[in-house]
SEMAR-348520 format. One line per field, with one value per residue: x, y, z of N, C-alpha, C in turn. Coordinates in nm, 2 decimals. Layout:
n.px	[X ...]
n.py	[Y ...]
n.pz	[Z ...]
ca.px	[X ...]
ca.py	[Y ...]
ca.pz	[Z ...]
c.px	[X ...]
c.py	[Y ...]
c.pz	[Z ...]
This chain:
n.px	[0.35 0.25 0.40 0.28 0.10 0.02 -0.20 -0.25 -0.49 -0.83 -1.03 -1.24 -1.32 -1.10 -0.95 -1.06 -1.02 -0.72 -0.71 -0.79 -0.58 -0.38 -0.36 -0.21 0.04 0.31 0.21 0.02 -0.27 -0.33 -0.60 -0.61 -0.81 -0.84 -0.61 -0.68 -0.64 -0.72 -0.67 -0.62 -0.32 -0.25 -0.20 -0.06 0.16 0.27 0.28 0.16 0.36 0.52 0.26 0.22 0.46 0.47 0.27 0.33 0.56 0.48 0.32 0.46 0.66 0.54 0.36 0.52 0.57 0.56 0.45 0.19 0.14 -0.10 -0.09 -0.35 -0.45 -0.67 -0.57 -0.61 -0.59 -0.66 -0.78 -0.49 -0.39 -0.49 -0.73 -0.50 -0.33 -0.47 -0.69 -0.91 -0.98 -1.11 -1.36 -1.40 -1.33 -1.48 -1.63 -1.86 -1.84 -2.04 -2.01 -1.76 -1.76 -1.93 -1.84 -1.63 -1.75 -1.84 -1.64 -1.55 -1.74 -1.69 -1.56 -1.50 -1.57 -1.34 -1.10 -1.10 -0.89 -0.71 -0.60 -0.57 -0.35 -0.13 0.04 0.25 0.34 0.56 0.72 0.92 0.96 1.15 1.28 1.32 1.09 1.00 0.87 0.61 0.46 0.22 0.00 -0.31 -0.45 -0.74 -1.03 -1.23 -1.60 -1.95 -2.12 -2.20 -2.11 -2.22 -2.15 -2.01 -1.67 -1.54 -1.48 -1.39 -1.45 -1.72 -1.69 -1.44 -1.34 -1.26 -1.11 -1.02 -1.15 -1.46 -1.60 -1.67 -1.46 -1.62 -1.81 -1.71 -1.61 -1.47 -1.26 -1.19 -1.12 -0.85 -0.69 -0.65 -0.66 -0.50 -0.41 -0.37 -0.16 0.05 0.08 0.11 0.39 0.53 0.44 0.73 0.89 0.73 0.69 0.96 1.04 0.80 0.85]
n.py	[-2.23 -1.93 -1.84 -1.78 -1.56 -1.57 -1.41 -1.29 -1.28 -1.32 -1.14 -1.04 -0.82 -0.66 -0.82 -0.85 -0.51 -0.58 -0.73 -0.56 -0.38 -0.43 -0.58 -0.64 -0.76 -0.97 -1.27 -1.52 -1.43 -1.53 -1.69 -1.70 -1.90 -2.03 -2.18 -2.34 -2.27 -2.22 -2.13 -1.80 -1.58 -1.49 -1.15 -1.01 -0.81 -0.49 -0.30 -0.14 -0.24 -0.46 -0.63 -0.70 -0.75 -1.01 -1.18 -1.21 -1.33 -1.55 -1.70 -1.71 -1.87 -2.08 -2.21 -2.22 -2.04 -1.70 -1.43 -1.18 -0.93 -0.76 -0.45 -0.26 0.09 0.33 0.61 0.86 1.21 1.31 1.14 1.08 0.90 0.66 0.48 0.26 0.02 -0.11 -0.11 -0.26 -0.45 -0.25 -0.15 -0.45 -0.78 -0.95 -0.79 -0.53 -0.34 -0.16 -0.12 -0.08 0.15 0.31 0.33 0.45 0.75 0.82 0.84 1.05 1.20 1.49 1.63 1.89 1.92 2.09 1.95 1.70 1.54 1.31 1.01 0.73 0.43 0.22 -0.08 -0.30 -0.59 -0.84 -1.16 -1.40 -1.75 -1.82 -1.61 -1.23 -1.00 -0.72 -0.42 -0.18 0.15 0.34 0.59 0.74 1.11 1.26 1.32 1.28 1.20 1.33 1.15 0.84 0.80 0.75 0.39 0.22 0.02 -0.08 -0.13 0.14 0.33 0.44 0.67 0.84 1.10 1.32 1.59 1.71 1.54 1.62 1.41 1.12 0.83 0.60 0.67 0.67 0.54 0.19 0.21 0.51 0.53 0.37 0.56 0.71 0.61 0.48 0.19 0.16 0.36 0.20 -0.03 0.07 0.14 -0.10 -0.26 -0.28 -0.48 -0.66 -0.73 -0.78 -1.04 -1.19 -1.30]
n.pz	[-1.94 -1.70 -1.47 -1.10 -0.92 -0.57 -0.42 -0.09 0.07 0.22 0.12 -0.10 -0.21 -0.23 -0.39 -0.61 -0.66 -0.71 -0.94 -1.11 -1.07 -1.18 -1.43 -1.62 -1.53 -1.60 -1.45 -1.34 -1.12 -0.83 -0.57 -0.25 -0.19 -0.50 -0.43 -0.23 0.02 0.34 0.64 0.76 0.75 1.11 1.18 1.39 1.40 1.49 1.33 0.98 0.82 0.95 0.95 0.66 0.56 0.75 0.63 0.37 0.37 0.54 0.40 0.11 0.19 0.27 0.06 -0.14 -0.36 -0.49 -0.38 -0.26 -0.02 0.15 0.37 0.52 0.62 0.77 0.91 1.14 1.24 1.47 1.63 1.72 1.53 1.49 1.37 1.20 1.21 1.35 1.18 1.07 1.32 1.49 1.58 1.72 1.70 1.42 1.39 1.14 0.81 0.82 1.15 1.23 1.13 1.20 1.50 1.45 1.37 1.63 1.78 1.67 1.69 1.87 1.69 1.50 1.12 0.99 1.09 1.07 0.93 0.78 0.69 0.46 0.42 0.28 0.25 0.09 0.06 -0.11 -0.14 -0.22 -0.24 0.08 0.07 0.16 0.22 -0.01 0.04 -0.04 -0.05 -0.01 -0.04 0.08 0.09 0.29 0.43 0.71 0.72 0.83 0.78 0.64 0.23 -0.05 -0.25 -0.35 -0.33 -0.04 0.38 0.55 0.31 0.27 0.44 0.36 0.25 -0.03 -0.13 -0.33 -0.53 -0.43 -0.36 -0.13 -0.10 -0.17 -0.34 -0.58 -0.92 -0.96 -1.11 -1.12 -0.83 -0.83 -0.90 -0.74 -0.56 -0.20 -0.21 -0.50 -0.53 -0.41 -0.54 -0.81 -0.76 -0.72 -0.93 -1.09 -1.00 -0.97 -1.30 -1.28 -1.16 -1.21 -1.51]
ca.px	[0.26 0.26 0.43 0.19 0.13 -0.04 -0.27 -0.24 -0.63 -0.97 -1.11 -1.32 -1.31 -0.93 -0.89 -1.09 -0.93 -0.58 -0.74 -0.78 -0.48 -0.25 -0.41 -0.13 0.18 0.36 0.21 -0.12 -0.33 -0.46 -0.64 -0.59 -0.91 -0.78 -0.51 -0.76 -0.59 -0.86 -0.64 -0.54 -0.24 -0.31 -0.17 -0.01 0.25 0.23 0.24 0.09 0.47 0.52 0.17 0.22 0.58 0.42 0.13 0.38 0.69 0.49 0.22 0.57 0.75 0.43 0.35 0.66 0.55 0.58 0.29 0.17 0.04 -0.08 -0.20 -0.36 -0.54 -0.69 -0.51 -0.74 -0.50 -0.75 -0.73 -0.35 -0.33 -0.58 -0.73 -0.42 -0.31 -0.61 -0.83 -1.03 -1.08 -1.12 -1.46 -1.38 -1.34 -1.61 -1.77 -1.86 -1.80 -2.11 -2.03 -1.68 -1.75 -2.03 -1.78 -1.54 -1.78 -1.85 -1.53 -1.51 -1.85 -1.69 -1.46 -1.56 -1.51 -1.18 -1.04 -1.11 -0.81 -0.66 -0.51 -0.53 -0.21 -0.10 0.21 0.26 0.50 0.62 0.80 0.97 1.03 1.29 1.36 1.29 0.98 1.06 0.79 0.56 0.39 0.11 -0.11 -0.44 -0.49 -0.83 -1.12 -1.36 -1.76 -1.98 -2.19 -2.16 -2.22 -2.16 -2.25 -1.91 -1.61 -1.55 -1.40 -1.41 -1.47 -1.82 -1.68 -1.33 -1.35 -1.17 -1.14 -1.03 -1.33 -1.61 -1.66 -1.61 -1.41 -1.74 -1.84 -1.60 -1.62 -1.33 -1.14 -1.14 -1.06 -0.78 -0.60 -0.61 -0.62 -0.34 -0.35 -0.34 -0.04 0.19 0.06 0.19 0.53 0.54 0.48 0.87 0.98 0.65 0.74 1.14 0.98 0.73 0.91]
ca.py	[-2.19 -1.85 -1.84 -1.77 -1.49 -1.57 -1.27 -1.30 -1.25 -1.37 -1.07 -1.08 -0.69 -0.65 -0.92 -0.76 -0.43 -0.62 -0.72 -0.43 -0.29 -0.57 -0.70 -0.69 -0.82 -1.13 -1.39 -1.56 -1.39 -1.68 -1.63 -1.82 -2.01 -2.12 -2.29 -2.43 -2.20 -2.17 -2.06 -1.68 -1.56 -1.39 -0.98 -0.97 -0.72 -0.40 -0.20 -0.24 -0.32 -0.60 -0.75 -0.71 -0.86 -1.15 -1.26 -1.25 -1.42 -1.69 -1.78 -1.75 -1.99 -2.27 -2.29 -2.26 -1.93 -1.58 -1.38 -1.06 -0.90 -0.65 -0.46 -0.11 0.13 0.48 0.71 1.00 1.27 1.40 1.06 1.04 0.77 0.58 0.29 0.22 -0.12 -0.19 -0.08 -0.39 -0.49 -0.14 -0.18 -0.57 -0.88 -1.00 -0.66 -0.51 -0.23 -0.04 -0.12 -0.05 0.31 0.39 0.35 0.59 0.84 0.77 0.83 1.21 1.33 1.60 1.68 1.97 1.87 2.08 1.89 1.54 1.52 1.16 0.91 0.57 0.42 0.12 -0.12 -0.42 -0.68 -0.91 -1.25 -1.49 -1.87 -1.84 -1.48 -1.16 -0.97 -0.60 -0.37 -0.06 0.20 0.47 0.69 0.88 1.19 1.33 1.40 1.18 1.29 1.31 1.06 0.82 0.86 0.62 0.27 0.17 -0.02 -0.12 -0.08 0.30 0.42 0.58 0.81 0.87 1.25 1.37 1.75 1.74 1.55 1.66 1.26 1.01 0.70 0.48 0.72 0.63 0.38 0.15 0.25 0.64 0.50 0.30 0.58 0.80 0.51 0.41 0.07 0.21 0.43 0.12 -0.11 0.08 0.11 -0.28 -0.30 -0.34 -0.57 -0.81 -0.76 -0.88 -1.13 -1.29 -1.36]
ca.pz	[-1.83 -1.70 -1.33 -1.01 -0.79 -0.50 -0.35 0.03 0.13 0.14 0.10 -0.20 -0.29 -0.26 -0.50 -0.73 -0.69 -0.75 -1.06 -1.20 -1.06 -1.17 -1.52 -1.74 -1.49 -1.70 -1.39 -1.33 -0.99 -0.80 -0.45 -0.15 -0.25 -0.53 -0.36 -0.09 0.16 0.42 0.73 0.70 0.84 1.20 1.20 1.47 1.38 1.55 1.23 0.89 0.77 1.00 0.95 0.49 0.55 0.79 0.57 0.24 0.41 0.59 0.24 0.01 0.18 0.29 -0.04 -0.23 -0.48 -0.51 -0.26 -0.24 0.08 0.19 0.49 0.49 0.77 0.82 1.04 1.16 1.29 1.55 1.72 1.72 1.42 1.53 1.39 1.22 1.19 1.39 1.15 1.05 1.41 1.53 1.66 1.81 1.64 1.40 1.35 1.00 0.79 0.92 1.23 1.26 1.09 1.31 1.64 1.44 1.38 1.75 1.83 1.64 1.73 1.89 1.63 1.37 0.96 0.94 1.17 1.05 0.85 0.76 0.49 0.37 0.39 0.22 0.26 0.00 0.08 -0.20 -0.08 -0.29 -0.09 0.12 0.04 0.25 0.14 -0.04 0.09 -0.14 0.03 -0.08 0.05 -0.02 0.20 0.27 0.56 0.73 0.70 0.97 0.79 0.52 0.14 -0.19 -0.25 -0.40 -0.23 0.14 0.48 0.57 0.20 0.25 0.54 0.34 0.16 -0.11 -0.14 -0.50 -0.65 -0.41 -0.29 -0.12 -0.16 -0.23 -0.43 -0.70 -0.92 -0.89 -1.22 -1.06 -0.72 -0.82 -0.96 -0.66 -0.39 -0.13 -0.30 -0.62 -0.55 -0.37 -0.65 -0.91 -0.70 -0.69 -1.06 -1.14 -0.93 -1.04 -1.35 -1.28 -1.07 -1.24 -1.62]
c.px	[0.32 0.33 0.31 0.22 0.03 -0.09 -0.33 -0.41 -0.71 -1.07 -1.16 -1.35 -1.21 -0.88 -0.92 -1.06 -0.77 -0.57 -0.72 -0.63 -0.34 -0.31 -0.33 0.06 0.17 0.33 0.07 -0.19 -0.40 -0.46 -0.58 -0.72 -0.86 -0.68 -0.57 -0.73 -0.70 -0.83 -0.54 -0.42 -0.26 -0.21 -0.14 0.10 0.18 0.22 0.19 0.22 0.47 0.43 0.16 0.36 0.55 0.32 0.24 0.45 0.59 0.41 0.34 0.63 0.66 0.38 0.43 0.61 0.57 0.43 0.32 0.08 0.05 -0.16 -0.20 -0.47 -0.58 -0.65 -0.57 -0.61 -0.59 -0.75 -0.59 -0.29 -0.37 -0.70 -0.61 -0.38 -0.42 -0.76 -0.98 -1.08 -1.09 -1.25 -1.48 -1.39 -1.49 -1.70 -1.77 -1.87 -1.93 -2.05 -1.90 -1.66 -1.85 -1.94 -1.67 -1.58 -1.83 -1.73 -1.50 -1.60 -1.81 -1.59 -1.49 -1.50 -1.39 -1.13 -1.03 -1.00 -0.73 -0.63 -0.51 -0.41 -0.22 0.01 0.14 0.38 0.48 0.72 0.81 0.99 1.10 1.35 1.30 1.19 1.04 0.88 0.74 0.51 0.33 0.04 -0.20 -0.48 -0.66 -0.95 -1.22 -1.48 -1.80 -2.12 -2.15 -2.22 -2.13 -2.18 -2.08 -1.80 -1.64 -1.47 -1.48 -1.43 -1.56 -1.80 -1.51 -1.34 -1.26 -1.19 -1.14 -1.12 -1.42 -1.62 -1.62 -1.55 -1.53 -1.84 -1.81 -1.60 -1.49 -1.23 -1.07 -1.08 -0.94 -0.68 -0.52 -0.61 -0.53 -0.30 -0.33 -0.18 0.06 0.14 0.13 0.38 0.58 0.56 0.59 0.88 0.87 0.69 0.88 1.06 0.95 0.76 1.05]
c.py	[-2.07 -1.86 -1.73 -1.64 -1.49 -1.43 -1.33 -1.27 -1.31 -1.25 -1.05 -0.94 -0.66 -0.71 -0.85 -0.61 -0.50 -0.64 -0.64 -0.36 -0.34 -0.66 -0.72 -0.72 -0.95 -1.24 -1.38 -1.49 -1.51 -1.67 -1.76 -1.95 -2.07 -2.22 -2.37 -2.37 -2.17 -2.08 -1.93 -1.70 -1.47 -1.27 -1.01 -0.86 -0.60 -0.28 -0.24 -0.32 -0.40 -0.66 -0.78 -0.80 -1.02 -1.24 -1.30 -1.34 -1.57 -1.76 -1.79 -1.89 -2.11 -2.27 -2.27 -2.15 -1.81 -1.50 -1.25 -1.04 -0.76 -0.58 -0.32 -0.07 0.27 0.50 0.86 1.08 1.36 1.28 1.00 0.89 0.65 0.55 0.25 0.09 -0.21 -0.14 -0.12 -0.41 -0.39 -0.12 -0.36 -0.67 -0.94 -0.88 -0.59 -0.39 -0.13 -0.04 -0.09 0.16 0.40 0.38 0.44 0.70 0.86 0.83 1.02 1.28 1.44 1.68 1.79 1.91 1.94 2.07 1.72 1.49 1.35 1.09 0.79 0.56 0.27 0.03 -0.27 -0.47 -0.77 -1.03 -1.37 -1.64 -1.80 -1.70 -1.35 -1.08 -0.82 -0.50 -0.20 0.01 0.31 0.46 0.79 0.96 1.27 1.33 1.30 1.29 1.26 1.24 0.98 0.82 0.74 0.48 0.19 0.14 -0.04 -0.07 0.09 0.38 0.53 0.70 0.88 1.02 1.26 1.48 1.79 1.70 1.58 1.49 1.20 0.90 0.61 0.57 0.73 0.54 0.34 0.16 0.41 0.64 0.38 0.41 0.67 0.71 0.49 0.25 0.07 0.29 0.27 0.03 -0.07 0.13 0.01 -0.32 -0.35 -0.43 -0.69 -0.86 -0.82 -1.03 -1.26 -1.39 -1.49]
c.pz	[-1.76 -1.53 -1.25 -0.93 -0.73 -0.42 -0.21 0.11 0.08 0.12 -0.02 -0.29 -0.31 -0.36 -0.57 -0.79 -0.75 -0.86 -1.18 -1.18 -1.14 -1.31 -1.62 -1.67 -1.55 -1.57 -1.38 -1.24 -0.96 -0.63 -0.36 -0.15 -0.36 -0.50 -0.30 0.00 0.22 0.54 0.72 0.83 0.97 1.20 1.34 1.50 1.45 1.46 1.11 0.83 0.76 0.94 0.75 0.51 0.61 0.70 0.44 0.25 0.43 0.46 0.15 0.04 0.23 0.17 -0.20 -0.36 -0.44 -0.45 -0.29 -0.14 0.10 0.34 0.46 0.59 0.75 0.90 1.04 1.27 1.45 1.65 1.75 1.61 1.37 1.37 1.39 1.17 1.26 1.33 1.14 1.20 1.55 1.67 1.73 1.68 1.54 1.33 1.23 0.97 0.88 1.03 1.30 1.21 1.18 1.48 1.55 1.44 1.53 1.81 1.80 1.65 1.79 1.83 1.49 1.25 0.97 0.99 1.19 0.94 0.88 0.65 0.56 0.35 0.38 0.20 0.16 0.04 -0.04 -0.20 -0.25 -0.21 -0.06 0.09 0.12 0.15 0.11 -0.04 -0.01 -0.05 -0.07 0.05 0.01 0.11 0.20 0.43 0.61 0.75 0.80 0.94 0.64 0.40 0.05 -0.11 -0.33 -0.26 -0.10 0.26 0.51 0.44 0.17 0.39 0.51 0.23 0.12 -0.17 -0.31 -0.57 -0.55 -0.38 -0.19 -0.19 -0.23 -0.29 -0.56 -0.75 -0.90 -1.00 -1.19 -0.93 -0.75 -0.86 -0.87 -0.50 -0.33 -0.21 -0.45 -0.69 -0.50 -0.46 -0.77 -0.89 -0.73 -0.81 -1.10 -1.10 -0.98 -1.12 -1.41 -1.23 -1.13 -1.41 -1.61]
């Protein structure tokens, strides 16, 4: 039997990115649903670090396997960095992708396109039981729109520009956006260590 790596989320598109990003590491992928895990871990950390090291450390060692977490945020340089680690609950608790991207563009209505500069940043923590988590990082740089476009991925994707193809993020399917994504880049960082890891 293949040894386990638990994937730290219930998010239901991330997994399936991790999928793809992650289909030939020597261990199983199995969600927190498959376990029955129903209570996530709460982000409280003040950066994405902390909150990918918190989620890996505390799911590695309550249920005794090898975790991967991760946390990941837009930083808009025109609002000092902002969302951030508060990207998900940017616009308040509860509230959804429209509706957290319609208070960003909200937020830059007075900001002209070449001045919407920002990146996707991505931290992976990696926890063993009982062992300290070892932390990946990536990053995809590019422009927020001043409306959104594409029907692919989630979060901030249809207001995420990319100068070199002419798109957006959800305009890509998810084999072209995996190769230029923030979780695409600290995933393929992480690669080694899975592979020590998980044999």
């Amino acid at each position: 039997m293949r040894n386990q790596l638990l994937l730290a989320t219930n998010n239901q598109a991330k997994v399936r990115e991790y999928r793809t990003l992650l289909p030939d590491v020597p261990c199983e992928l199995v969600t927190m649903a498959d376990k029955g895990i129903v209570n996530s871990v709460d982000e409280t950390g003040a950066t994405l670090e902390e909150n990918a090291r918190l989620k890996a450390k505390t799911l590695a060692d309550e249920c005794g396997m090898l975790a991967l977490a991760d946390d990941s945020g837009l930083e808009v340089d025109a609002l000092g960095g902002e969302p951030g680690h508060l990207s998900a609950r940017y616009a308040g608790e509860g509230a959804s992708d429209l509706e957290r991207i319609s208070y960003l563009l909200s937020r830059l209505k007075a900001v002209p396109p070449g001045k919407r500069s920002a990146r996707f940043r991505c931290v992976i923590a990696i926890a063993a039981p009982g062992g300290e988590p070892e932390l990946f990082q990536g990053e995809c740089r590019g422009f927020i729109t001043e409306e959104p476009r594409g029907e692919y991925g989630f979060g901030y994707d249809p207001v995420f520009f990319l100068p070199e193809l002419g798109k957006t993020m959800a305009e890509l399917p998810l084999e072209l956006k995996n190769r230029v994504s923030h979780r695409g880049d600290a995933a393929r960082k992480a690669r080694l260590l899975l592979e020590r890891l998980c044999r």
